[in-house]
Backbone bond lengths (Angstrom), bond angles and torsions (degrees), N, CA, C in turn:
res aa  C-N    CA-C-N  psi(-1)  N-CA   C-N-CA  omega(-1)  CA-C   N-CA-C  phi
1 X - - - 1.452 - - 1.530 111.25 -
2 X 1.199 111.49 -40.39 1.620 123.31 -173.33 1.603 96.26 -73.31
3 X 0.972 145.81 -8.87 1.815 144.95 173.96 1.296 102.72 -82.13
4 X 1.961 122.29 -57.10 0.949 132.83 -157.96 1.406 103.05 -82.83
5 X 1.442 125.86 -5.14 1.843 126.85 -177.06 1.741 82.98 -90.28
6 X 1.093 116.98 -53.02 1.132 109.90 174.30 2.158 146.93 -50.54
7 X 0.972 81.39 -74.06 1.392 81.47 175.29 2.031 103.61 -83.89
8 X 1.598 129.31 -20.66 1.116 103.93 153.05 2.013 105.34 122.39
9 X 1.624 92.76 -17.30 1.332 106.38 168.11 1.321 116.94 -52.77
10 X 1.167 120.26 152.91 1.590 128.56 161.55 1.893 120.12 -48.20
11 X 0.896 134.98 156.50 1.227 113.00 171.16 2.204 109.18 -121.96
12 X 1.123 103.11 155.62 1.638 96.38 -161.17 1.500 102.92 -99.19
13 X 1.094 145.07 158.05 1.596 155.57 -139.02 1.429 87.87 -102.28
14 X 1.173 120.43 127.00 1.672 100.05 152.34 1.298 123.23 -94.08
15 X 1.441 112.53 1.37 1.470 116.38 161.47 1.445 96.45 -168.25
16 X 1.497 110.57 165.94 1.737 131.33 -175.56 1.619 104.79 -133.97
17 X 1.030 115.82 165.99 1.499 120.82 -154.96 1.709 92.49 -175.57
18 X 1.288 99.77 89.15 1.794 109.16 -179.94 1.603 106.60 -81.52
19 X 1.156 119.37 160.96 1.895 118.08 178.18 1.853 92.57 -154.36
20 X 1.180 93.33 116.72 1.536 101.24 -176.34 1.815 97.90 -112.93
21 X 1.303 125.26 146.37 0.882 138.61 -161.79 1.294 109.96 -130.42
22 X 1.550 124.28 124.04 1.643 128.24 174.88 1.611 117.78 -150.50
23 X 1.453 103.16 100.77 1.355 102.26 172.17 1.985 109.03 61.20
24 X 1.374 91.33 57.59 1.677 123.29 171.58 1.352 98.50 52.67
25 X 1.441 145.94 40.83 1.245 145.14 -163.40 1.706 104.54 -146.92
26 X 1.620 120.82 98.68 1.259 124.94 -155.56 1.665 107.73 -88.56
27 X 0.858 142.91 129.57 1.612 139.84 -176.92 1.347 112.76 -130.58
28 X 1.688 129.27 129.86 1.699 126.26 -159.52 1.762 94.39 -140.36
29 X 1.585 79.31 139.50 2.239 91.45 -160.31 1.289 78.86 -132.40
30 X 1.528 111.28 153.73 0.972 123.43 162.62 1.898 111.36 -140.86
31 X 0.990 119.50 124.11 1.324 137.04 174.82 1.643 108.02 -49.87
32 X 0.856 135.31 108.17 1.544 149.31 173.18 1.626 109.12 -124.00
33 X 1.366 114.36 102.06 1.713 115.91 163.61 1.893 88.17 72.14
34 X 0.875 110.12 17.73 1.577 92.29 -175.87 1.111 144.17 82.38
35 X 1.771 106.30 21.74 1.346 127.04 -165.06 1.777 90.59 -132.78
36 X 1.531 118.41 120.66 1.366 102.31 141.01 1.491 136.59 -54.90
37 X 2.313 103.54 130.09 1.617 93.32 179.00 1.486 78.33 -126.25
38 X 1.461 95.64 145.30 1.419 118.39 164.34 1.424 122.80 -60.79
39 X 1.105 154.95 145.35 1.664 161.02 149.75 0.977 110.31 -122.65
40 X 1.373 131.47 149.11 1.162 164.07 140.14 1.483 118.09 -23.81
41 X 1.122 111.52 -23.29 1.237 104.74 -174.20 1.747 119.32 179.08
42 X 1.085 140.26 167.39 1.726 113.75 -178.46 1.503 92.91 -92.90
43 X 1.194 144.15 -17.08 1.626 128.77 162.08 1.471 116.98 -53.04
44 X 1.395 103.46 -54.31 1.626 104.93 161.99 1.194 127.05 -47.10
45 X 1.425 121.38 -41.60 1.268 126.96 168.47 1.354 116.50 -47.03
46 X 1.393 127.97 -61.46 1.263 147.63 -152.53 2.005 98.11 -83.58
47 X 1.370 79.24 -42.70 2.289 78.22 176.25 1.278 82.22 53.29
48 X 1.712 95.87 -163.92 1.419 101.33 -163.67 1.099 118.65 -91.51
49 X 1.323 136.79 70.36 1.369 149.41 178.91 1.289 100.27 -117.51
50 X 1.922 132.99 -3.21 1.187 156.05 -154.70 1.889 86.69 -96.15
51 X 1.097 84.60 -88.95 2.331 86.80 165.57 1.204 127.20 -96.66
52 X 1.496 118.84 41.34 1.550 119.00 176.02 2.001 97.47 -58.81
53 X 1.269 124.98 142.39 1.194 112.39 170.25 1.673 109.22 -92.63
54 X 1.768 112.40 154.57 1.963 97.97 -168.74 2.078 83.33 -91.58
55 X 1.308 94.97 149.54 1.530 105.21 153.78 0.827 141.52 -46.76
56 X 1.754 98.37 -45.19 1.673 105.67 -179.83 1.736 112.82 -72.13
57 X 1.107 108.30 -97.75 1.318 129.03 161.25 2.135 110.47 -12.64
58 X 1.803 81.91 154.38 1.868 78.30 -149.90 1.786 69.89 -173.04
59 X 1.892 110.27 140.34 0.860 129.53 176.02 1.226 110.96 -147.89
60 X 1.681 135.54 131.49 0.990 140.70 164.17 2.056 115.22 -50.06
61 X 1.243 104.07 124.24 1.583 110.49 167.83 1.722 102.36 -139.65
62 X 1.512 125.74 126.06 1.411 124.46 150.24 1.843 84.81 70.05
63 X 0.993 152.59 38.69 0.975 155.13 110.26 1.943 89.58 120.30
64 X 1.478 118.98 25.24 1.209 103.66 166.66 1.648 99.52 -143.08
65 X 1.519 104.87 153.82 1.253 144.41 161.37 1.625 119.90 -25.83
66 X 1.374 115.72 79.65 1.786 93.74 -174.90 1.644 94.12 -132.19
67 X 1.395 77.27 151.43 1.750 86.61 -179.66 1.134 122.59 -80.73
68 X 1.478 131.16 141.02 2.049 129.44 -168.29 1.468 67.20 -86.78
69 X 1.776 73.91 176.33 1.540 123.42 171.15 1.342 128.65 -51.39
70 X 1.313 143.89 102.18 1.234 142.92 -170.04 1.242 113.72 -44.40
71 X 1.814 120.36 -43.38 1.583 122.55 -153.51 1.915 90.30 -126.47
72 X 1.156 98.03 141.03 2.027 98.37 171.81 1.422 83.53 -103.77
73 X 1.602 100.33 150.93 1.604 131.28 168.30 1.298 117.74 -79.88
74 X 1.443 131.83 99.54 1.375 106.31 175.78 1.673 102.33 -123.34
75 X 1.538 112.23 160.14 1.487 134.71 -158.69 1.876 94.21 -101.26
76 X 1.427 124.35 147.00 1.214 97.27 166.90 1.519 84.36 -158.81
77 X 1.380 133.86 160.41 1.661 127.96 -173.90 1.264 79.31 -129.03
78 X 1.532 99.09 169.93 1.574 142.40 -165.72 1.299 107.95 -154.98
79 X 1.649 114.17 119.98 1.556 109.40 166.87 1.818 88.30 -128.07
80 X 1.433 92.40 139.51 1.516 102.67 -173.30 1.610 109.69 -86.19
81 X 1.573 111.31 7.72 1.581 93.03 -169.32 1.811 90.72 -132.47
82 X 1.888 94.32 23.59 1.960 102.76 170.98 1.943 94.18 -58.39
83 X 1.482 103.72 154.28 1.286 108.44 -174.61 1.687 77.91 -158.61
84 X 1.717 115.66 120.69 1.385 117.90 161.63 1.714 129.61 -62.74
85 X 0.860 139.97 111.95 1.369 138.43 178.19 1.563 114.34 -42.17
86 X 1.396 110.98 128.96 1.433 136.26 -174.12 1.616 102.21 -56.42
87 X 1.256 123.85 140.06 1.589 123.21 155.55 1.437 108.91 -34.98
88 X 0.962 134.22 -63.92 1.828 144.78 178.34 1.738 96.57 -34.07
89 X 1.202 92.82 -50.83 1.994 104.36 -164.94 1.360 96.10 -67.13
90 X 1.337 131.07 -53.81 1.391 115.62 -163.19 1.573 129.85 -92.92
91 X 1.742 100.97 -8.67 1.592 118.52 160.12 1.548 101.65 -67.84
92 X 1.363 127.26 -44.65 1.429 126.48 -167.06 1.553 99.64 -81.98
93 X 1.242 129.77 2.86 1.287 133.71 166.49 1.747 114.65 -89.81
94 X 1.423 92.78 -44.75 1.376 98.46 177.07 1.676 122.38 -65.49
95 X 1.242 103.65 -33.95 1.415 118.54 179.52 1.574 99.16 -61.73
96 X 1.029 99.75 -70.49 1.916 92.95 -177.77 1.335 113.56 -54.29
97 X 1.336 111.66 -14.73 1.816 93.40 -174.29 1.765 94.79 -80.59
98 X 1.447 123.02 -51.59 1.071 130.83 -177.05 1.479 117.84 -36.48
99 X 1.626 110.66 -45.14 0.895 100.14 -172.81 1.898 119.85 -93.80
100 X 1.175 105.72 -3.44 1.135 122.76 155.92 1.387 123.88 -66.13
101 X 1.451 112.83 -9.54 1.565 107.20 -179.15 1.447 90.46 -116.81
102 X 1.391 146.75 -35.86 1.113 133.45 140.23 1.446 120.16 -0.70
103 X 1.888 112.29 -85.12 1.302 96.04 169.25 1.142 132.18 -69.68
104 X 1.355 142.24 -23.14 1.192 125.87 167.56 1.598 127.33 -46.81
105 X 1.675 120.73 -9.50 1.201 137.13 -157.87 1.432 100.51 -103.07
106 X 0.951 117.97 -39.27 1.538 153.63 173.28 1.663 120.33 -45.57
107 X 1.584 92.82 -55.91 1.448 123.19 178.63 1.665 100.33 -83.79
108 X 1.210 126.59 -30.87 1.340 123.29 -177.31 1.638 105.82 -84.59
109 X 0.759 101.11 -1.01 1.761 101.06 -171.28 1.978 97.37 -142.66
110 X 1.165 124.34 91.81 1.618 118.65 -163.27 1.465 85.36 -87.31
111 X 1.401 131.38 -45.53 1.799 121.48 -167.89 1.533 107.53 -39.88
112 X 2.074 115.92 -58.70 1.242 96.03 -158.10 1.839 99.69 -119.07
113 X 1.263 92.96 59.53 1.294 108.93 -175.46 1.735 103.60 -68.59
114 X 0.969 116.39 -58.48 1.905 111.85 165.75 1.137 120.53 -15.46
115 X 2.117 104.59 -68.34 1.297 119.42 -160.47 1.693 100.35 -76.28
116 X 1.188 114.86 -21.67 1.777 121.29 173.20 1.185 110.32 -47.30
117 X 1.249 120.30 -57.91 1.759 142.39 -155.41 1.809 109.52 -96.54
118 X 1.605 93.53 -28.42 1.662 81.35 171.04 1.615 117.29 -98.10
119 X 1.449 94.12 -13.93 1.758 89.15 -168.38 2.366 88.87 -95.77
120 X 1.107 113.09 -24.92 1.751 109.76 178.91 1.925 95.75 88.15
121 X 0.969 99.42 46.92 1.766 96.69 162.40 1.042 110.44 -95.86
122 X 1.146 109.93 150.87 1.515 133.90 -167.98 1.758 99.33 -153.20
123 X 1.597 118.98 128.33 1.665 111.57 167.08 1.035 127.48 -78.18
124 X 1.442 137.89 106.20 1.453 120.98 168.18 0.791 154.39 -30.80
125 X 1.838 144.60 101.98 1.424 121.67 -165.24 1.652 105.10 -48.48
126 X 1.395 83.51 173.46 2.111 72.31 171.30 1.636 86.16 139.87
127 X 1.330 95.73 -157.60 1.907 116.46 164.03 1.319 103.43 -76.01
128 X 1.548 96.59 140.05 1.282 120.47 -179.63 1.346 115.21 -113.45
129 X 1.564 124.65 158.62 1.371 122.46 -147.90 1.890 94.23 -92.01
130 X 1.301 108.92 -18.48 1.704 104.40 -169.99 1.208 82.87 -93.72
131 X 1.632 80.08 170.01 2.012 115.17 -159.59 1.793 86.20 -122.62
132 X 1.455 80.80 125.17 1.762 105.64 161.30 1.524 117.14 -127.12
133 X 1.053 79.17 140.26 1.884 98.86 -172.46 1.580 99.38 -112.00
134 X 1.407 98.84 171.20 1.580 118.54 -163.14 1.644 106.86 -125.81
């Protein structure tokens, strides 16, 4: 992991541990050679690759030397019916947000609420024009 934070590569699983879920009843497969195997559980899955200690690596605790964890745990979900939003979908998203902050700008300021809504101002976060002192 510490190569791939580095130079920026992807890093590759050394194992997966799927949990499919149906009607409150949890079930965990794990892919071996290309065969689903069932486990008991994703701890089972993982066996001891959960606290393998790494060789290299070595951290001070209580004034002695112990080695971290060889493998990090990471969580990741899957919905099989994800579908990315179309260019069309997310301009027509943007438009409403825009113009939703429009009026909100509008409503914060009732005098030039017209010139708000006809000209599309909106304030930038950012620097602000008042002066604060310390």
């Amino acid at each position: 992991m510490d190569r791939c934070r580095r130079s920026g590569e992807k890093p590759e699983p050394a194992a997966s541990v799927f949990t499919a879920e149906k009607g409150g009843e949890r079930r965990h497969f794990m892919l071996i050679d290309g065969q689903p195997k069932e486990v008991a559980s994703w701890e089972e899955g993982f066996g001891a690759m959960l606290t393998a200690p790494d060789p290299d690596r070595t951290v001070e605790v209580k004034a002695q030397q112990v080695h971290l964890h060889r493998f990090g745990l990471y969580w990741s979900g899957y919905d099989p019916e994800y579908a990315p939003k179309t260019a069309e979908q997310l301009a027509a998203a943007r438009v409403k947000r825009e113009e939703k902050a429009v009026e909100k700008e509008a409503l914060r300021n009732p005098l030039f609420a017209d010139v708000i809504r006809a000209e599309g101002f909106v304030r930038r976060k950012g620097k602000s024009n008042r002066h604060r002192s310390v």
